[in-house]
C-alpha positions in Angstrom: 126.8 -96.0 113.1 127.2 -94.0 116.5 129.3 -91.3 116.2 129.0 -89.9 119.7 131.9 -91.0 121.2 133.6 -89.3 118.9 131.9 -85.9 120.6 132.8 -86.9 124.4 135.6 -85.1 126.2 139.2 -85.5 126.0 141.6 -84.1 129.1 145.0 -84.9 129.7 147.5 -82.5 131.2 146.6 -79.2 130.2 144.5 -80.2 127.3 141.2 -80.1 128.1 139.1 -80.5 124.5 135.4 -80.5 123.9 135.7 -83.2 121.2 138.0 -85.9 119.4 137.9 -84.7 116.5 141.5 -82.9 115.6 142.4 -80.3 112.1 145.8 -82.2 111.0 148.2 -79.8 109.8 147.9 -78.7 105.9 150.8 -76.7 104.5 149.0 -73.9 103.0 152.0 -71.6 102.0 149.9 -68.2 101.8 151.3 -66.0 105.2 153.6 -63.2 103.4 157.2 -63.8 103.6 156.2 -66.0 106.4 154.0 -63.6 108.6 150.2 -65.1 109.1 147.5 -62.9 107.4 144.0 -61.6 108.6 143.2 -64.4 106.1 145.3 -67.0 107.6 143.6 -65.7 111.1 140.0 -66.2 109.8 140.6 -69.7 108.3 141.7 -71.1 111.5 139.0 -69.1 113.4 136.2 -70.9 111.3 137.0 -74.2 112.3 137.0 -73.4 115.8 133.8 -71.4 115.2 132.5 -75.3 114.0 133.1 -77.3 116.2 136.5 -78.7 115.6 138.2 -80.5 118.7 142.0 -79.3 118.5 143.1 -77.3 115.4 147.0 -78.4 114.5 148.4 -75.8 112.7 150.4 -75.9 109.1 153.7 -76.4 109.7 155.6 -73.4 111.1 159.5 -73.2 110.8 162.7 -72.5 113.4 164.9 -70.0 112.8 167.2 -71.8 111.0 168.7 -71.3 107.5 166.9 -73.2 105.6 164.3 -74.3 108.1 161.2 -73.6 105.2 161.3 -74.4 101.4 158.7 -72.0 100.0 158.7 -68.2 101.2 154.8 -68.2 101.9 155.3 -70.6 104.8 154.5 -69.0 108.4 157.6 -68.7 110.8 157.2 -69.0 114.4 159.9 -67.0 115.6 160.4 -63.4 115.0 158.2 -60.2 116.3 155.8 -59.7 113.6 155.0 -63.9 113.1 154.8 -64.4 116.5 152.1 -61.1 116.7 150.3 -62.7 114.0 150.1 -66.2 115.9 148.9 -64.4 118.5 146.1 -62.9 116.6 145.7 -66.5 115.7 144.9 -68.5 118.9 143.3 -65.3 120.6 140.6 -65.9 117.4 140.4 -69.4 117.9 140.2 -68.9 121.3 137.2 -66.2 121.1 135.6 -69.0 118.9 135.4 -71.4 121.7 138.7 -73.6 119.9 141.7 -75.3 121.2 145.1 -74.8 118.8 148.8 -76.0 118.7 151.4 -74.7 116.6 153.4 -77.8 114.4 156.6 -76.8 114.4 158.9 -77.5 111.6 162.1 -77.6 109.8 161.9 -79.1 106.2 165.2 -80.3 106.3 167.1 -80.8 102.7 163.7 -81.4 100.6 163.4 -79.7 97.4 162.3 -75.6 97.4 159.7 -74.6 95.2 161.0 -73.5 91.8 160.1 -69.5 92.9 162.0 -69.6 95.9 165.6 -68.6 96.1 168.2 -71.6 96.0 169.8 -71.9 99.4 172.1 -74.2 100.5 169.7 -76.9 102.7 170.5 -78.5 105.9 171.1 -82.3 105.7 171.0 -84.6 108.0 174.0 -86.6 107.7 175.7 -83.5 107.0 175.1 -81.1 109.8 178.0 -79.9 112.2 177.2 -80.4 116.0 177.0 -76.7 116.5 174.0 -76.6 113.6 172.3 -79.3 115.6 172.6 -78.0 118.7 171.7 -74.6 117.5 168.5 -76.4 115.6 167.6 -78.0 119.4 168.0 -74.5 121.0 165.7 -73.0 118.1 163.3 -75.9 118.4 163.0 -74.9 122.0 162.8 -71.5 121.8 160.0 -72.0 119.1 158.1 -74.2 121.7 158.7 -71.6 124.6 157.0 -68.6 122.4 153.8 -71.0 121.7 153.3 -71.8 125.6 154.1 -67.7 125.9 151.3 -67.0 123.3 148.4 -68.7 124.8 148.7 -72.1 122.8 147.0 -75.2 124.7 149.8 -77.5 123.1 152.1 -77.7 120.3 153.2 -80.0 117.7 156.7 -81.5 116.6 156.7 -82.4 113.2 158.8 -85.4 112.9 157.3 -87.1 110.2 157.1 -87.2 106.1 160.9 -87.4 105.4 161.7 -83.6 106.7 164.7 -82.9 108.8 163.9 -84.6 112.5 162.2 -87.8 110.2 165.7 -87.6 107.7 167.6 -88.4 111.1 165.3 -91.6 112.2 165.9 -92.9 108.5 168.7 -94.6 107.4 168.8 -93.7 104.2 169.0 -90.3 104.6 171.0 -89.9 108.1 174.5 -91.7 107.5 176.7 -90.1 110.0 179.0 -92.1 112.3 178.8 -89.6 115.6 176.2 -89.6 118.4 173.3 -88.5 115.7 174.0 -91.6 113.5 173.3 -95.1 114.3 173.2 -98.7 112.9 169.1 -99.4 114.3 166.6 -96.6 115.0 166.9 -96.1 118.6 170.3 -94.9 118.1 169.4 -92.4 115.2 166.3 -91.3 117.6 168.9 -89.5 119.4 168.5 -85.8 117.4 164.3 -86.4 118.4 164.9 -87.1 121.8 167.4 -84.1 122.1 164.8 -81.9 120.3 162.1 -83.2 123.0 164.2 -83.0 125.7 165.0 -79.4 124.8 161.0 -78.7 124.0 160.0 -80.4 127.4 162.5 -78.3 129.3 161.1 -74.8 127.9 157.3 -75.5 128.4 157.2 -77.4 131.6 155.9 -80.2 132.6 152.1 -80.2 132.1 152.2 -78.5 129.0 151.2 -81.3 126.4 153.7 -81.9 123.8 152.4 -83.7 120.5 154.6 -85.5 117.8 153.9 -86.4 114.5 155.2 -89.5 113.1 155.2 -91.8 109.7 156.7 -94.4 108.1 156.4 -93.4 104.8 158.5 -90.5 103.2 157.9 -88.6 100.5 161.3 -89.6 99.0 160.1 -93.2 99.4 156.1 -93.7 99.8 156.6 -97.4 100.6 159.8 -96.7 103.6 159.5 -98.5 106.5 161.2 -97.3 109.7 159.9 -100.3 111.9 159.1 -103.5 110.1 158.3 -105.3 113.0 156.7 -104.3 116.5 159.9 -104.7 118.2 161.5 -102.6 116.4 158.7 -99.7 116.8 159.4 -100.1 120.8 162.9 -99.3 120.2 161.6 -96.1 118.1 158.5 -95.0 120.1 160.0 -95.9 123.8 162.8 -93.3 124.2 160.9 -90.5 122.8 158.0 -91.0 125.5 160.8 -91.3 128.0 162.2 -87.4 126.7 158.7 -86.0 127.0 156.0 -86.6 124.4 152.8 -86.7 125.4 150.6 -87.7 122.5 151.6 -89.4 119.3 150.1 -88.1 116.0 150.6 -91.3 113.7 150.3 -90.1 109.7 149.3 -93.5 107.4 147.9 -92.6 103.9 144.8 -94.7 105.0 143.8 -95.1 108.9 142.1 -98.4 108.0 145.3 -99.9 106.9 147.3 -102.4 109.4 150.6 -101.7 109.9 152.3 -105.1 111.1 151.1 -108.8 109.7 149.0 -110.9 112.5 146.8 -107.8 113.5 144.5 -105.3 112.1 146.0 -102.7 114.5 146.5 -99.5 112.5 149.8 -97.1 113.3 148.1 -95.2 116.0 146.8 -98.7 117.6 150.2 -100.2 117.8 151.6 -96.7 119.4 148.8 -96.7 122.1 149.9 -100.5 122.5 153.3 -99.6 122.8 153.6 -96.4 124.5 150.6 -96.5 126.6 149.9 -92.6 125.8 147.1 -91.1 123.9 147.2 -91.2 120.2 145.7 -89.4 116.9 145.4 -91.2 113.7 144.9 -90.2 110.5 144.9 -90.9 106.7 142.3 -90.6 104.5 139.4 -89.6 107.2 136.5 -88.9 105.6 136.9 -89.8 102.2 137.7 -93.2 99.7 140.8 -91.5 98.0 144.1 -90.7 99.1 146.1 -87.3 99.4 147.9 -88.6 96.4 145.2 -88.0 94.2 144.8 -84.9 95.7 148.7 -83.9 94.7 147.5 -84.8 91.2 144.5 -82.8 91.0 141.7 -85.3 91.9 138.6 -84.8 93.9 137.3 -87.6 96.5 134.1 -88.3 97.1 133.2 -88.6 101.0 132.9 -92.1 102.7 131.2 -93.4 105.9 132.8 -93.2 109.0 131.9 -97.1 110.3 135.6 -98.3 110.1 136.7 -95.3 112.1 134.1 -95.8 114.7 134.7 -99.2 115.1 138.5 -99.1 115.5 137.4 -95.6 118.1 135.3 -97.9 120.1 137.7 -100.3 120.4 139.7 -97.8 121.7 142.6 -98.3 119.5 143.5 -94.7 119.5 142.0 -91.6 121.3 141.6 -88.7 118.6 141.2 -88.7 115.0 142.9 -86.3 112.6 141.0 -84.8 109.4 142.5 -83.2 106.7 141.1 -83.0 103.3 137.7 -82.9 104.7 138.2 -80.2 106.8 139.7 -78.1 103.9 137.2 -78.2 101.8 134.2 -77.9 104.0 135.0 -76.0 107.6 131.5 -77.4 108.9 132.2 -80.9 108.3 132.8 -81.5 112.2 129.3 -79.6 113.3 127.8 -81.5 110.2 129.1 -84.7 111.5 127.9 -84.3 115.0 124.5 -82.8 113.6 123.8 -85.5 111.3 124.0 -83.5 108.2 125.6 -86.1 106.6 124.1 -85.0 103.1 125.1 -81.7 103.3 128.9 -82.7 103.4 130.9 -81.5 100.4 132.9 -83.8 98.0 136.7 -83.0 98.2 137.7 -81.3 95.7 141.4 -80.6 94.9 141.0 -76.8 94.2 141.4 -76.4 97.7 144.5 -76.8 98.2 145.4 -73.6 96.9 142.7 -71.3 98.7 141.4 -70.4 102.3 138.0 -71.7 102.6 
C-alpha cells in the first residue's frame, strides 16, 4: 500500500494545501452560547499542528431564528464569535494549517431536549422574505470568513438540514419558485444561496459544498437514483459557483449507481469535472451509526482508499472519527506509525481531544 499520493500537493484557486488529507466537520456543541472557546481554539490548532491537509470546521450557524438546534453550537456572525473564529484560523494558521468555516442552518430538525423550544424554519413553509433574508445571512456569513483570514469555506447542504430539506421532496412541498416536481427545480434555494456566497467572496475564493443522499430523517433517501438525474442536481450548482464538492456516504467504498463501482465523490468528479472530497467511514470498519450508539471501531487499512485515489476518482479524502479520537493520525499515517493509531472509541464524541 503507497500512501504517498495521498501527501502530494493540492492547489486550485486560492487553496493551496500541503496534503489531501481533509478534517470533515464534526458537530461538537461545546463553544458557550455559541462563542468558540480557548478549548475549541486549541482542538483545531492540534490538527493543523499534525499534519492535517484542510481542517473543515463543525458546522457554524446564520443569523437566523432558528438557524442552530442546541445552544453550544458556534455562530458565525456576531462580534464576539467572529473574534473567537479569528483566534481560530490565526492558531491554525501559526500551526502551519489550512481551515474553512461549514456554514449551517439546521433547518426544522429536532433541538436537543435542554434547549429552549422555538418555532423552526421549514422548508416548505418559509415566506420569500425568510428565504431571501436566509440568502442574505448565508452571504454575509461567507463575507466574514474571507474577512477573517479563512482559505475557503463550506456550505453545508447535506444530511437532511435546511438547504438539503429544499433538494428533497419529501420535505420541500411548496408550489412557488423554491418547490419543484424533479431536483433541478428544487436546487433553486442552493443555487440562490451560492450565487449569493459567490458574489460576497469573489471569484477566486474556493467555495466548498457538502452533499448526501441520505438523511437523517430517512438513512436509505435517495435524491438521484440514476446518473442522469445527479447531472440535473450537481450541474446548476457548479454553474452558481461551487468549486469543490464534499460528497458524505456512510461508507466511501460503497458504489452509488448499479453498472460501476464509482463511489459518490467519483460520479461528482465524472459529472461536474471539479475537484472532489469523499468520505464515510475513512479509517475504520464501522460506521458513524455505531458511533451514535455508543460503539467503538477498530481501525482498518487504507488499500481501498488508495486504490480508488490512484484512480483518481476523487481528489481529497475527508476523515472524521479517526481524526477525533487521535489528532496524530494524519502525521501517523504519513510516518508509518500505523501501530500507534488509536481504536475509535465513542467517548469522543463528547470531549476535545
Amino acid at each position: 500500500m503507497n500512501i504517498n499520493e495521498l501527501f502530494t500537493p493540492f492547489n486550485y484557486k486560492n487553496l493551496n494545501l500541503k496534503n489531501r488529507l481533509v478534517m470533515a466537520p464534526m458537530t461538537r456543541a461545546q463553544s458557550d452560547n455559541g462563542i468558540p472557546t480557548k478549548e475549541i481554539e486549541d482542538y483545531y490548532a492540534r490538527r493543523a499542528a499534525s499534519n492535517v491537509g484542510l481542517i473543515l470546521s463543525e458546522g457554524t450557524v446564520i443569523n437566523r431564528p432558528a438557524s442552530k438546534n442546541m445552544q453550544n453550537i458556534p455562530d458565525f456572525y456576531g462580534t464576539q464569535a467572529l473574534q473567537g473564529w479569528k483566534n481560530v484560523i490565526d492558531a491554525v494558521h501559526k500551526n502551519g494549517g489550512k481551515m474553512g468555516p461549514q456554514i449551517w442552518h439546521v433547518g426544522d430538525t429536532r433541538s436537543s431536549a435542554d434547549y429552549p423550544t422555538i418555532e423552526m424554519e421549514k422548508a416548505s413553509t418559509m415566506s420569500l422574505e425568510d428565504i431571501q433574508d436566509t440568502i442574505a445571512q448565508f452571504a454575509a456569513s461567507a463575507k466574514s470568513a474571507k474577512d477573517l483570514g479563512f482559505d475557503c469555506l463550506e456550505i453545508h447542504g447535506a444530511h437532511g438540514y435546511l438547504i438539503d430539506q429544499f433538494f428533497w421532496e419529501v420535505t420541500n412541498t411548496r408550489t412557488d419558485e423554491y418547490g419543484g416536481k424533479n431536483i433541478k427545480e428544487r436546487s433553486r434555494f442552493a443555487v440562490d444561496v451560492i450565487k449569493a456566497i459567490r458574489a460576497a467572496v469573489g471569484e477566486d475564493f474556493t467555495i466548498i459544498i457538502r452533499l448526501s443522499q441520505w438523511k437523517q430523517q430517512d438513512y436509505k433517501s435517495r435524491l438521484a437514483t440514476t446518473s442522469s438525474e445527479m447531472e440535473d442536481w450537481l450541474l446548476p450548482l457548479k454553474e452558481a459557483g461551487v468549486d469543490i464538492f464534499h460528497c458524505s456516504q456512510r461508507r466511501f467504498w460503497e458504489p452509488e449507481f448499479e453498472g460501476s463501482d464509482l463511489n459518490f465523490a467519483g460520479w461528482a468528479k465524472k459529472i461536474t469535472g471539479q475537484p472532489t472530497i469523499t468520505v464515510g467511514s475513512v479509517g475504520l470498519k464501522g460506521d458513524f451509526m455505531s458511533a451514535f450508539a455508543g460503539e467503538g471501531s477498530e481501525k482498518a487499512d487504507l488499500s481501498e482508499l488508495i486504490r480508488r485515489f490512484d484512480r483518481q476518482d476523487f481528489d481529497l479524502v475527508a476523515v472524521g472519527r479517526a481524526l477525533l479520537t487521535d489528532h496524530q493520525w494524519v502525521q501517523k499515517i504519513k510516518e508509518g506509525r500505523i501501530e500507534e493509531i488509536s481504536d475509535f472509541s465513542a467517548e469522543s464524541l463528547s470531549v476535545l481531544y
